[in-house]
N, C-alpha and C positions, 0 to 999 in steps of 0.2 A: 346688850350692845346696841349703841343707835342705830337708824336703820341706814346712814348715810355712814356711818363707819362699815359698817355689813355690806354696801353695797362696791366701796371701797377695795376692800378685802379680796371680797368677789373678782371685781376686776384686776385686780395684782397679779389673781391667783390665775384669771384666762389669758393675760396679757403674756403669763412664763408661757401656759403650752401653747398659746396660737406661736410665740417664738421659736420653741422646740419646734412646730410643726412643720412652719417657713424652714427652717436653719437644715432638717432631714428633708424636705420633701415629702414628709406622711407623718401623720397624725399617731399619733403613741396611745397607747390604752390609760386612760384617765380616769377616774370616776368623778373630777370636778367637771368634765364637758360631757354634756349630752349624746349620748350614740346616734343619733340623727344627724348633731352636730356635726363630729369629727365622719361620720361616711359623707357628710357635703363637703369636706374639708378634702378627704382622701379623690373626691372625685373632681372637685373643681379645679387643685391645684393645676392639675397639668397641661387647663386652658384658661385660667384668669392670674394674672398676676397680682400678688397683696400689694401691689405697688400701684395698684390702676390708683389714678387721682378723682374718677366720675363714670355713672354709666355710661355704655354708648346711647344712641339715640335711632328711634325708628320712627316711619309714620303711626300716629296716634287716630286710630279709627273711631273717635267719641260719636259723632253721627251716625253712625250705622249700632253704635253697641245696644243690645238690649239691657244693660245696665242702666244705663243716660235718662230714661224717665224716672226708673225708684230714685236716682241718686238723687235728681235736679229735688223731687219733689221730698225726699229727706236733705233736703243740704242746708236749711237752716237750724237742724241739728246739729248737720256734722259740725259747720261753721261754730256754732257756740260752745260746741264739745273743744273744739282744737284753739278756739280764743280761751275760755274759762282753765282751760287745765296745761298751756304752751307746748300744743303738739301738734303736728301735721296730718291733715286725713290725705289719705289717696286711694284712688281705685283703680287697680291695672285689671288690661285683661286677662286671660286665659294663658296666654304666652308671657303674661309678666312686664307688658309694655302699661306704664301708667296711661292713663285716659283724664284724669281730675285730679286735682291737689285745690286745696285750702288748708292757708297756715296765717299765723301773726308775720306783722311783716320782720320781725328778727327770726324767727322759725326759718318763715319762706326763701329769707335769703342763706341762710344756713344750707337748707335744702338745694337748692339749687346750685351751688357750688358742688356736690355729688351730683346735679343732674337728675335727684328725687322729686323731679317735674314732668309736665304731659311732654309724654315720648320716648323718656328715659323708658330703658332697658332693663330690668331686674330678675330677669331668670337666673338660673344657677350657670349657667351656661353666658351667659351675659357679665353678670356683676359676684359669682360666686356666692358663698353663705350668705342668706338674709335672710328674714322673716316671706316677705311674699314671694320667696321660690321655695322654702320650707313648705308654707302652708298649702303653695300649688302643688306643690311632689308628692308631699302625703296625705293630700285630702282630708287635712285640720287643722286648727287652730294653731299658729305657732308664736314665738316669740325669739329675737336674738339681740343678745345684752353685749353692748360693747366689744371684747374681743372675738366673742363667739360668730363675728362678722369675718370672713376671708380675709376682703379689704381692709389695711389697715385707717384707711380713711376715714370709715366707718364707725372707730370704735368709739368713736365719742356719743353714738348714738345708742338708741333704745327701739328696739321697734314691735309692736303687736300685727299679728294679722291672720283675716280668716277668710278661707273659700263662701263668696255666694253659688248657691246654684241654683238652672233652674226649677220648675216643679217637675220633671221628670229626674232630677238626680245629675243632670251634666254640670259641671261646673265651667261657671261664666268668665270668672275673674275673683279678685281679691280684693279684701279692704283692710285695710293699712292705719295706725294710729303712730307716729314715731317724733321721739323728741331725744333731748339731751340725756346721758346714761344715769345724771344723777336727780333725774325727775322719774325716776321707777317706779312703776305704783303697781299694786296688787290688785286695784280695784280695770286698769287698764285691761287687762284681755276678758273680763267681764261686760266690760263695755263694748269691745269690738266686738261680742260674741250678740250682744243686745242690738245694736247696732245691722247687724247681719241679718239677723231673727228678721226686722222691719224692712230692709230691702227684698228679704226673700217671701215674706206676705206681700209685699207689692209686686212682685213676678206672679206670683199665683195668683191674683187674681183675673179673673176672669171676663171682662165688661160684661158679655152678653153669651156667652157658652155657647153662640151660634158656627156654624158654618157659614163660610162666606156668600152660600147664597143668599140670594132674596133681600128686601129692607131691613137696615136693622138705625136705628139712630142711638146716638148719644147724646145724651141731656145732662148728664151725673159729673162736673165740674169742667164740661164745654160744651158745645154745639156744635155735634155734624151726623150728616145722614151718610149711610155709606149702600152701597147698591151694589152687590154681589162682593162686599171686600174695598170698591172702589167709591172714591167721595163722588161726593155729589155739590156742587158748588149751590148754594142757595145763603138770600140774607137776612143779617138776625133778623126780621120780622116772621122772615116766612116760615125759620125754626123755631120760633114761638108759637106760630099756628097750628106748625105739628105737633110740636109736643103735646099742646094743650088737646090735642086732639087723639091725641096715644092716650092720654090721661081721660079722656070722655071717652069711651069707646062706644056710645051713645049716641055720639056727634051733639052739635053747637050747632043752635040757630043763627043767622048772622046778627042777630041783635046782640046775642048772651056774646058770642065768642067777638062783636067790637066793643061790646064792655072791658072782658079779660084784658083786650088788648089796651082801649084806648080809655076806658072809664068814662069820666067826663069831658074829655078831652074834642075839642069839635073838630072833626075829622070825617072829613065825606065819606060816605058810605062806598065812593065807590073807589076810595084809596084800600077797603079792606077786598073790595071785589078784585081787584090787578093784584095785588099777594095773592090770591087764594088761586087765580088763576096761572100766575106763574108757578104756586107750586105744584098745580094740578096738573101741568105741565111735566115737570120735576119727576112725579110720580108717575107718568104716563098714561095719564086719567084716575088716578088713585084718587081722588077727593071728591066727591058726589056734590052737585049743585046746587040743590035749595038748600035742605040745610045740611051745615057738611059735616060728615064723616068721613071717618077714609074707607075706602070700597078696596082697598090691597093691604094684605097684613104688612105692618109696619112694627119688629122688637124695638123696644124701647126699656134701657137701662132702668130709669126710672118706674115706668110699671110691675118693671123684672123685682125691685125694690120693695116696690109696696105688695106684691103679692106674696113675697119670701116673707115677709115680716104677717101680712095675713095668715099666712099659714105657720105661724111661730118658729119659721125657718131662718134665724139671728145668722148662721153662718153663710148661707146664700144670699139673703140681704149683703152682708156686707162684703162680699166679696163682689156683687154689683157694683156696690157704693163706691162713687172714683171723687166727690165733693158735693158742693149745692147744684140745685137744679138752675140751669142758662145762670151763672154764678153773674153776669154782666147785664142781665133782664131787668129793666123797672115796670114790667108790663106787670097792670094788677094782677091775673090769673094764674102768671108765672109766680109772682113773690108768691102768693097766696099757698102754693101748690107746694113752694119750696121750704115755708114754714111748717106743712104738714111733713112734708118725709121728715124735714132736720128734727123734730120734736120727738114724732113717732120713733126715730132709728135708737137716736140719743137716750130717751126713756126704757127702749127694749136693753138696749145697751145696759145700761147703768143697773137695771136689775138682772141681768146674767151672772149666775156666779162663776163663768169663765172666763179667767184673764186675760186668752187668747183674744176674745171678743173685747173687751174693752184696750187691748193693744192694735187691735184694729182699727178700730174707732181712733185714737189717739192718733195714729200716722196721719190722720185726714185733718186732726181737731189737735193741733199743737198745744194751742192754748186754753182746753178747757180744765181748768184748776180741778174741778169737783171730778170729772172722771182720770185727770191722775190721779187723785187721792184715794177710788176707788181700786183704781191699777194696783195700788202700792198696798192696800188692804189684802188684795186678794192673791197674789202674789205671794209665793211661796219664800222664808226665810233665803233660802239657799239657792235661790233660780237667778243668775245671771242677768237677766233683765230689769230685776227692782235697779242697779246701779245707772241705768239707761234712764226709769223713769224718778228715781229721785235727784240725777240731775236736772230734767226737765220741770220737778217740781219746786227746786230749788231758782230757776230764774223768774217760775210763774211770783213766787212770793213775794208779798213786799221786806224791801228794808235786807 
């Protein structure tokens, strides 16, 4: 049978009992709907009406979610995933309120006419049976195909979705893949399960496994110094002096360290003396005056990197790793420093033979062809995430 007569069928066949279920008031013993199904069906009924025409709407707390970084810095995935295959990503929270949506713009407006945009409401309790109050209720993966939706607004829809949580096990919120019923794909909840995998390695990591006491700076895909937990306002030059200077834990005479900085460049000696003095300020004497070191332990992301990788510690390294080193630096000693991790990490990478490690790598390194291709080698037939990186190896391709 084809698969759009099959899926056809399918929906004939939910579309009688979601009717019977309206028509009684409770859902009938079925074996064509899902038991999970019909108990959100028995339970919804008697505060959502299959007549509602859209969710309702709450305030959207995307600024404060700890979602909001994995996502921002997966979203040119999700984006190409939901343009390349005509489906809608979304990520609600915890309580089912979306936070982000990306769709084509016939999806988007689709969507939005339900209200399947930031703010919209989607608990069970809200908008009745769907995929993201399934997967929040029972803490898995779920899917709801057309009728198996309360609303009958809905049924035109498809939707996938899976709980993130964080590294202790709490769940965060949900992520969402949803299109038209007769765009059903098998390869879809393999993808949102892929998909999940890579936001939930981005919660778990860790910058600096510090305490908020004491210095700790970040150099590993921005620049800031933070001082007990709190920033510390200083400008890019003065974070390149630090860095470079986390990186020498020797210290820089001022000749070596106005090369790093300025190279050839003619620049008075004593433009490098007022940086060094305002950061030594910064630090609260932390920078010693002839030649400088820093005289107050400062962690540094970057160091944390290169010693995890000295010590053949591939998992530590890259749970460090958040991008390039002052990713916005033309200072020579910075690029210089920055070719050395990216080379070292990349190389340690590419010869692990675990996946896990080269899917790490990847979330940082979208575009490197040669380590999907290793992804996709090592990767197990049957693991949900080869469908994650073979579409990503499918845009790298030419033609």
């Amino acid at each position: 049978m084809p698969p759009r007569t099959a899926l056809r069928l399918r929906r004939a066949q939910l579309e009688r009992e979601w009717a019977r279920c309206v028509a009684n008031r409770a859902p009938g013993a079925n074996a064509a709907v899902p038991p999970e199904v019909t108990q959100s069906w028995a339970r919804a009924l008697p505060a959502v009406s299959p007549a509602r025409d859209s969710a309702p709407s709450a305030d959207a707390r995307w600024q404060d979610s700890p979602l909001r970084e994995p996502v921002l810095a997966c979203a040119a995935e999700l984006r190409g995933i939901a343009e390349d295959a005509g489906y809608v990503a979304a990520v609600a929270d915890a309580q089912g309120t979306i936070l982000w949506t990306f769709g084509g713009r016939v999806m988007r407006g689709r969507a939005e006419r339900v209200n399947f945009a930031v703010g919209g409401r989607w608990s069970e309790a809200a908008m009745g049976t769907n995929a993201l109050s399934l997967a929040l209720d029972h803490n898995r993966p779920a899917s709801c195909f057309s009728a198996e939706h309360l609303v009958q607004a809905l049924h035109g829809w498809v939707c996938y979705s899976a709980p993130v949580h964080a590294p202790n096990g709490q769940v965060l919120g949900v992520l969402d893949l949803s299109t038209t019923w007769d765009r059903s794909h098998p390869l879809a909840m393999p993808t949102v399960r892929g998909l999940v995998t890579a936001l939930e390695a981005r919660l778990a990591e860790s910058p600096l496994d510090l305490a908020p006491a004491g210095w700790s700076l970040h150099c590993l895909g921005r620049g800031e110094l933070l001082d007990g937990g709190a920033p510390v306002p200083l400008r890019p030059r003065q974070l390149e002096i630090l860095t470079l200077l986390t990186l020498h834990p020797d210290g820089l005479t001022p000749e070596l360290l106005q090369d790093a900085l300025y190279a050839d460049r003619p620049v008075h000696r004593g433009t490098l003396k007022a940086e060094v003095s305002h950061l030594r300020r910064a630090l609260r004497g932390g920078v010693t005056t002839r030649s400088y070191h820093l005289g107050t332990p400062v962690r540094s992301d970057a160091r944390a990197v290169l010693d995890a990788l000295s010590a053949r510690d591939l998992t530590t390294a890259l749970r460090h790793y958040r991008g390039p080193l002052l990713p916005e630096s033309e200072a020579p000693g910075i690029r210089e420093w920055r070719e050395v991790i990216e080379v070292a990490l990349r190389e340690a990478v590419l010869q692990s033979p675990q996946p896990d490690h080269l899917l790490s790598y990847l979330s940082r390194h979208p575009y490197d062809l040669q380590a999907h291709q290793h992804a996709l080698a090592r990767l197990d037939p049957a693991d949900a995430r080869r469908g994650v990186v073979l579409a990503r190896l499918r845009k790298l391709l030419p033609g």
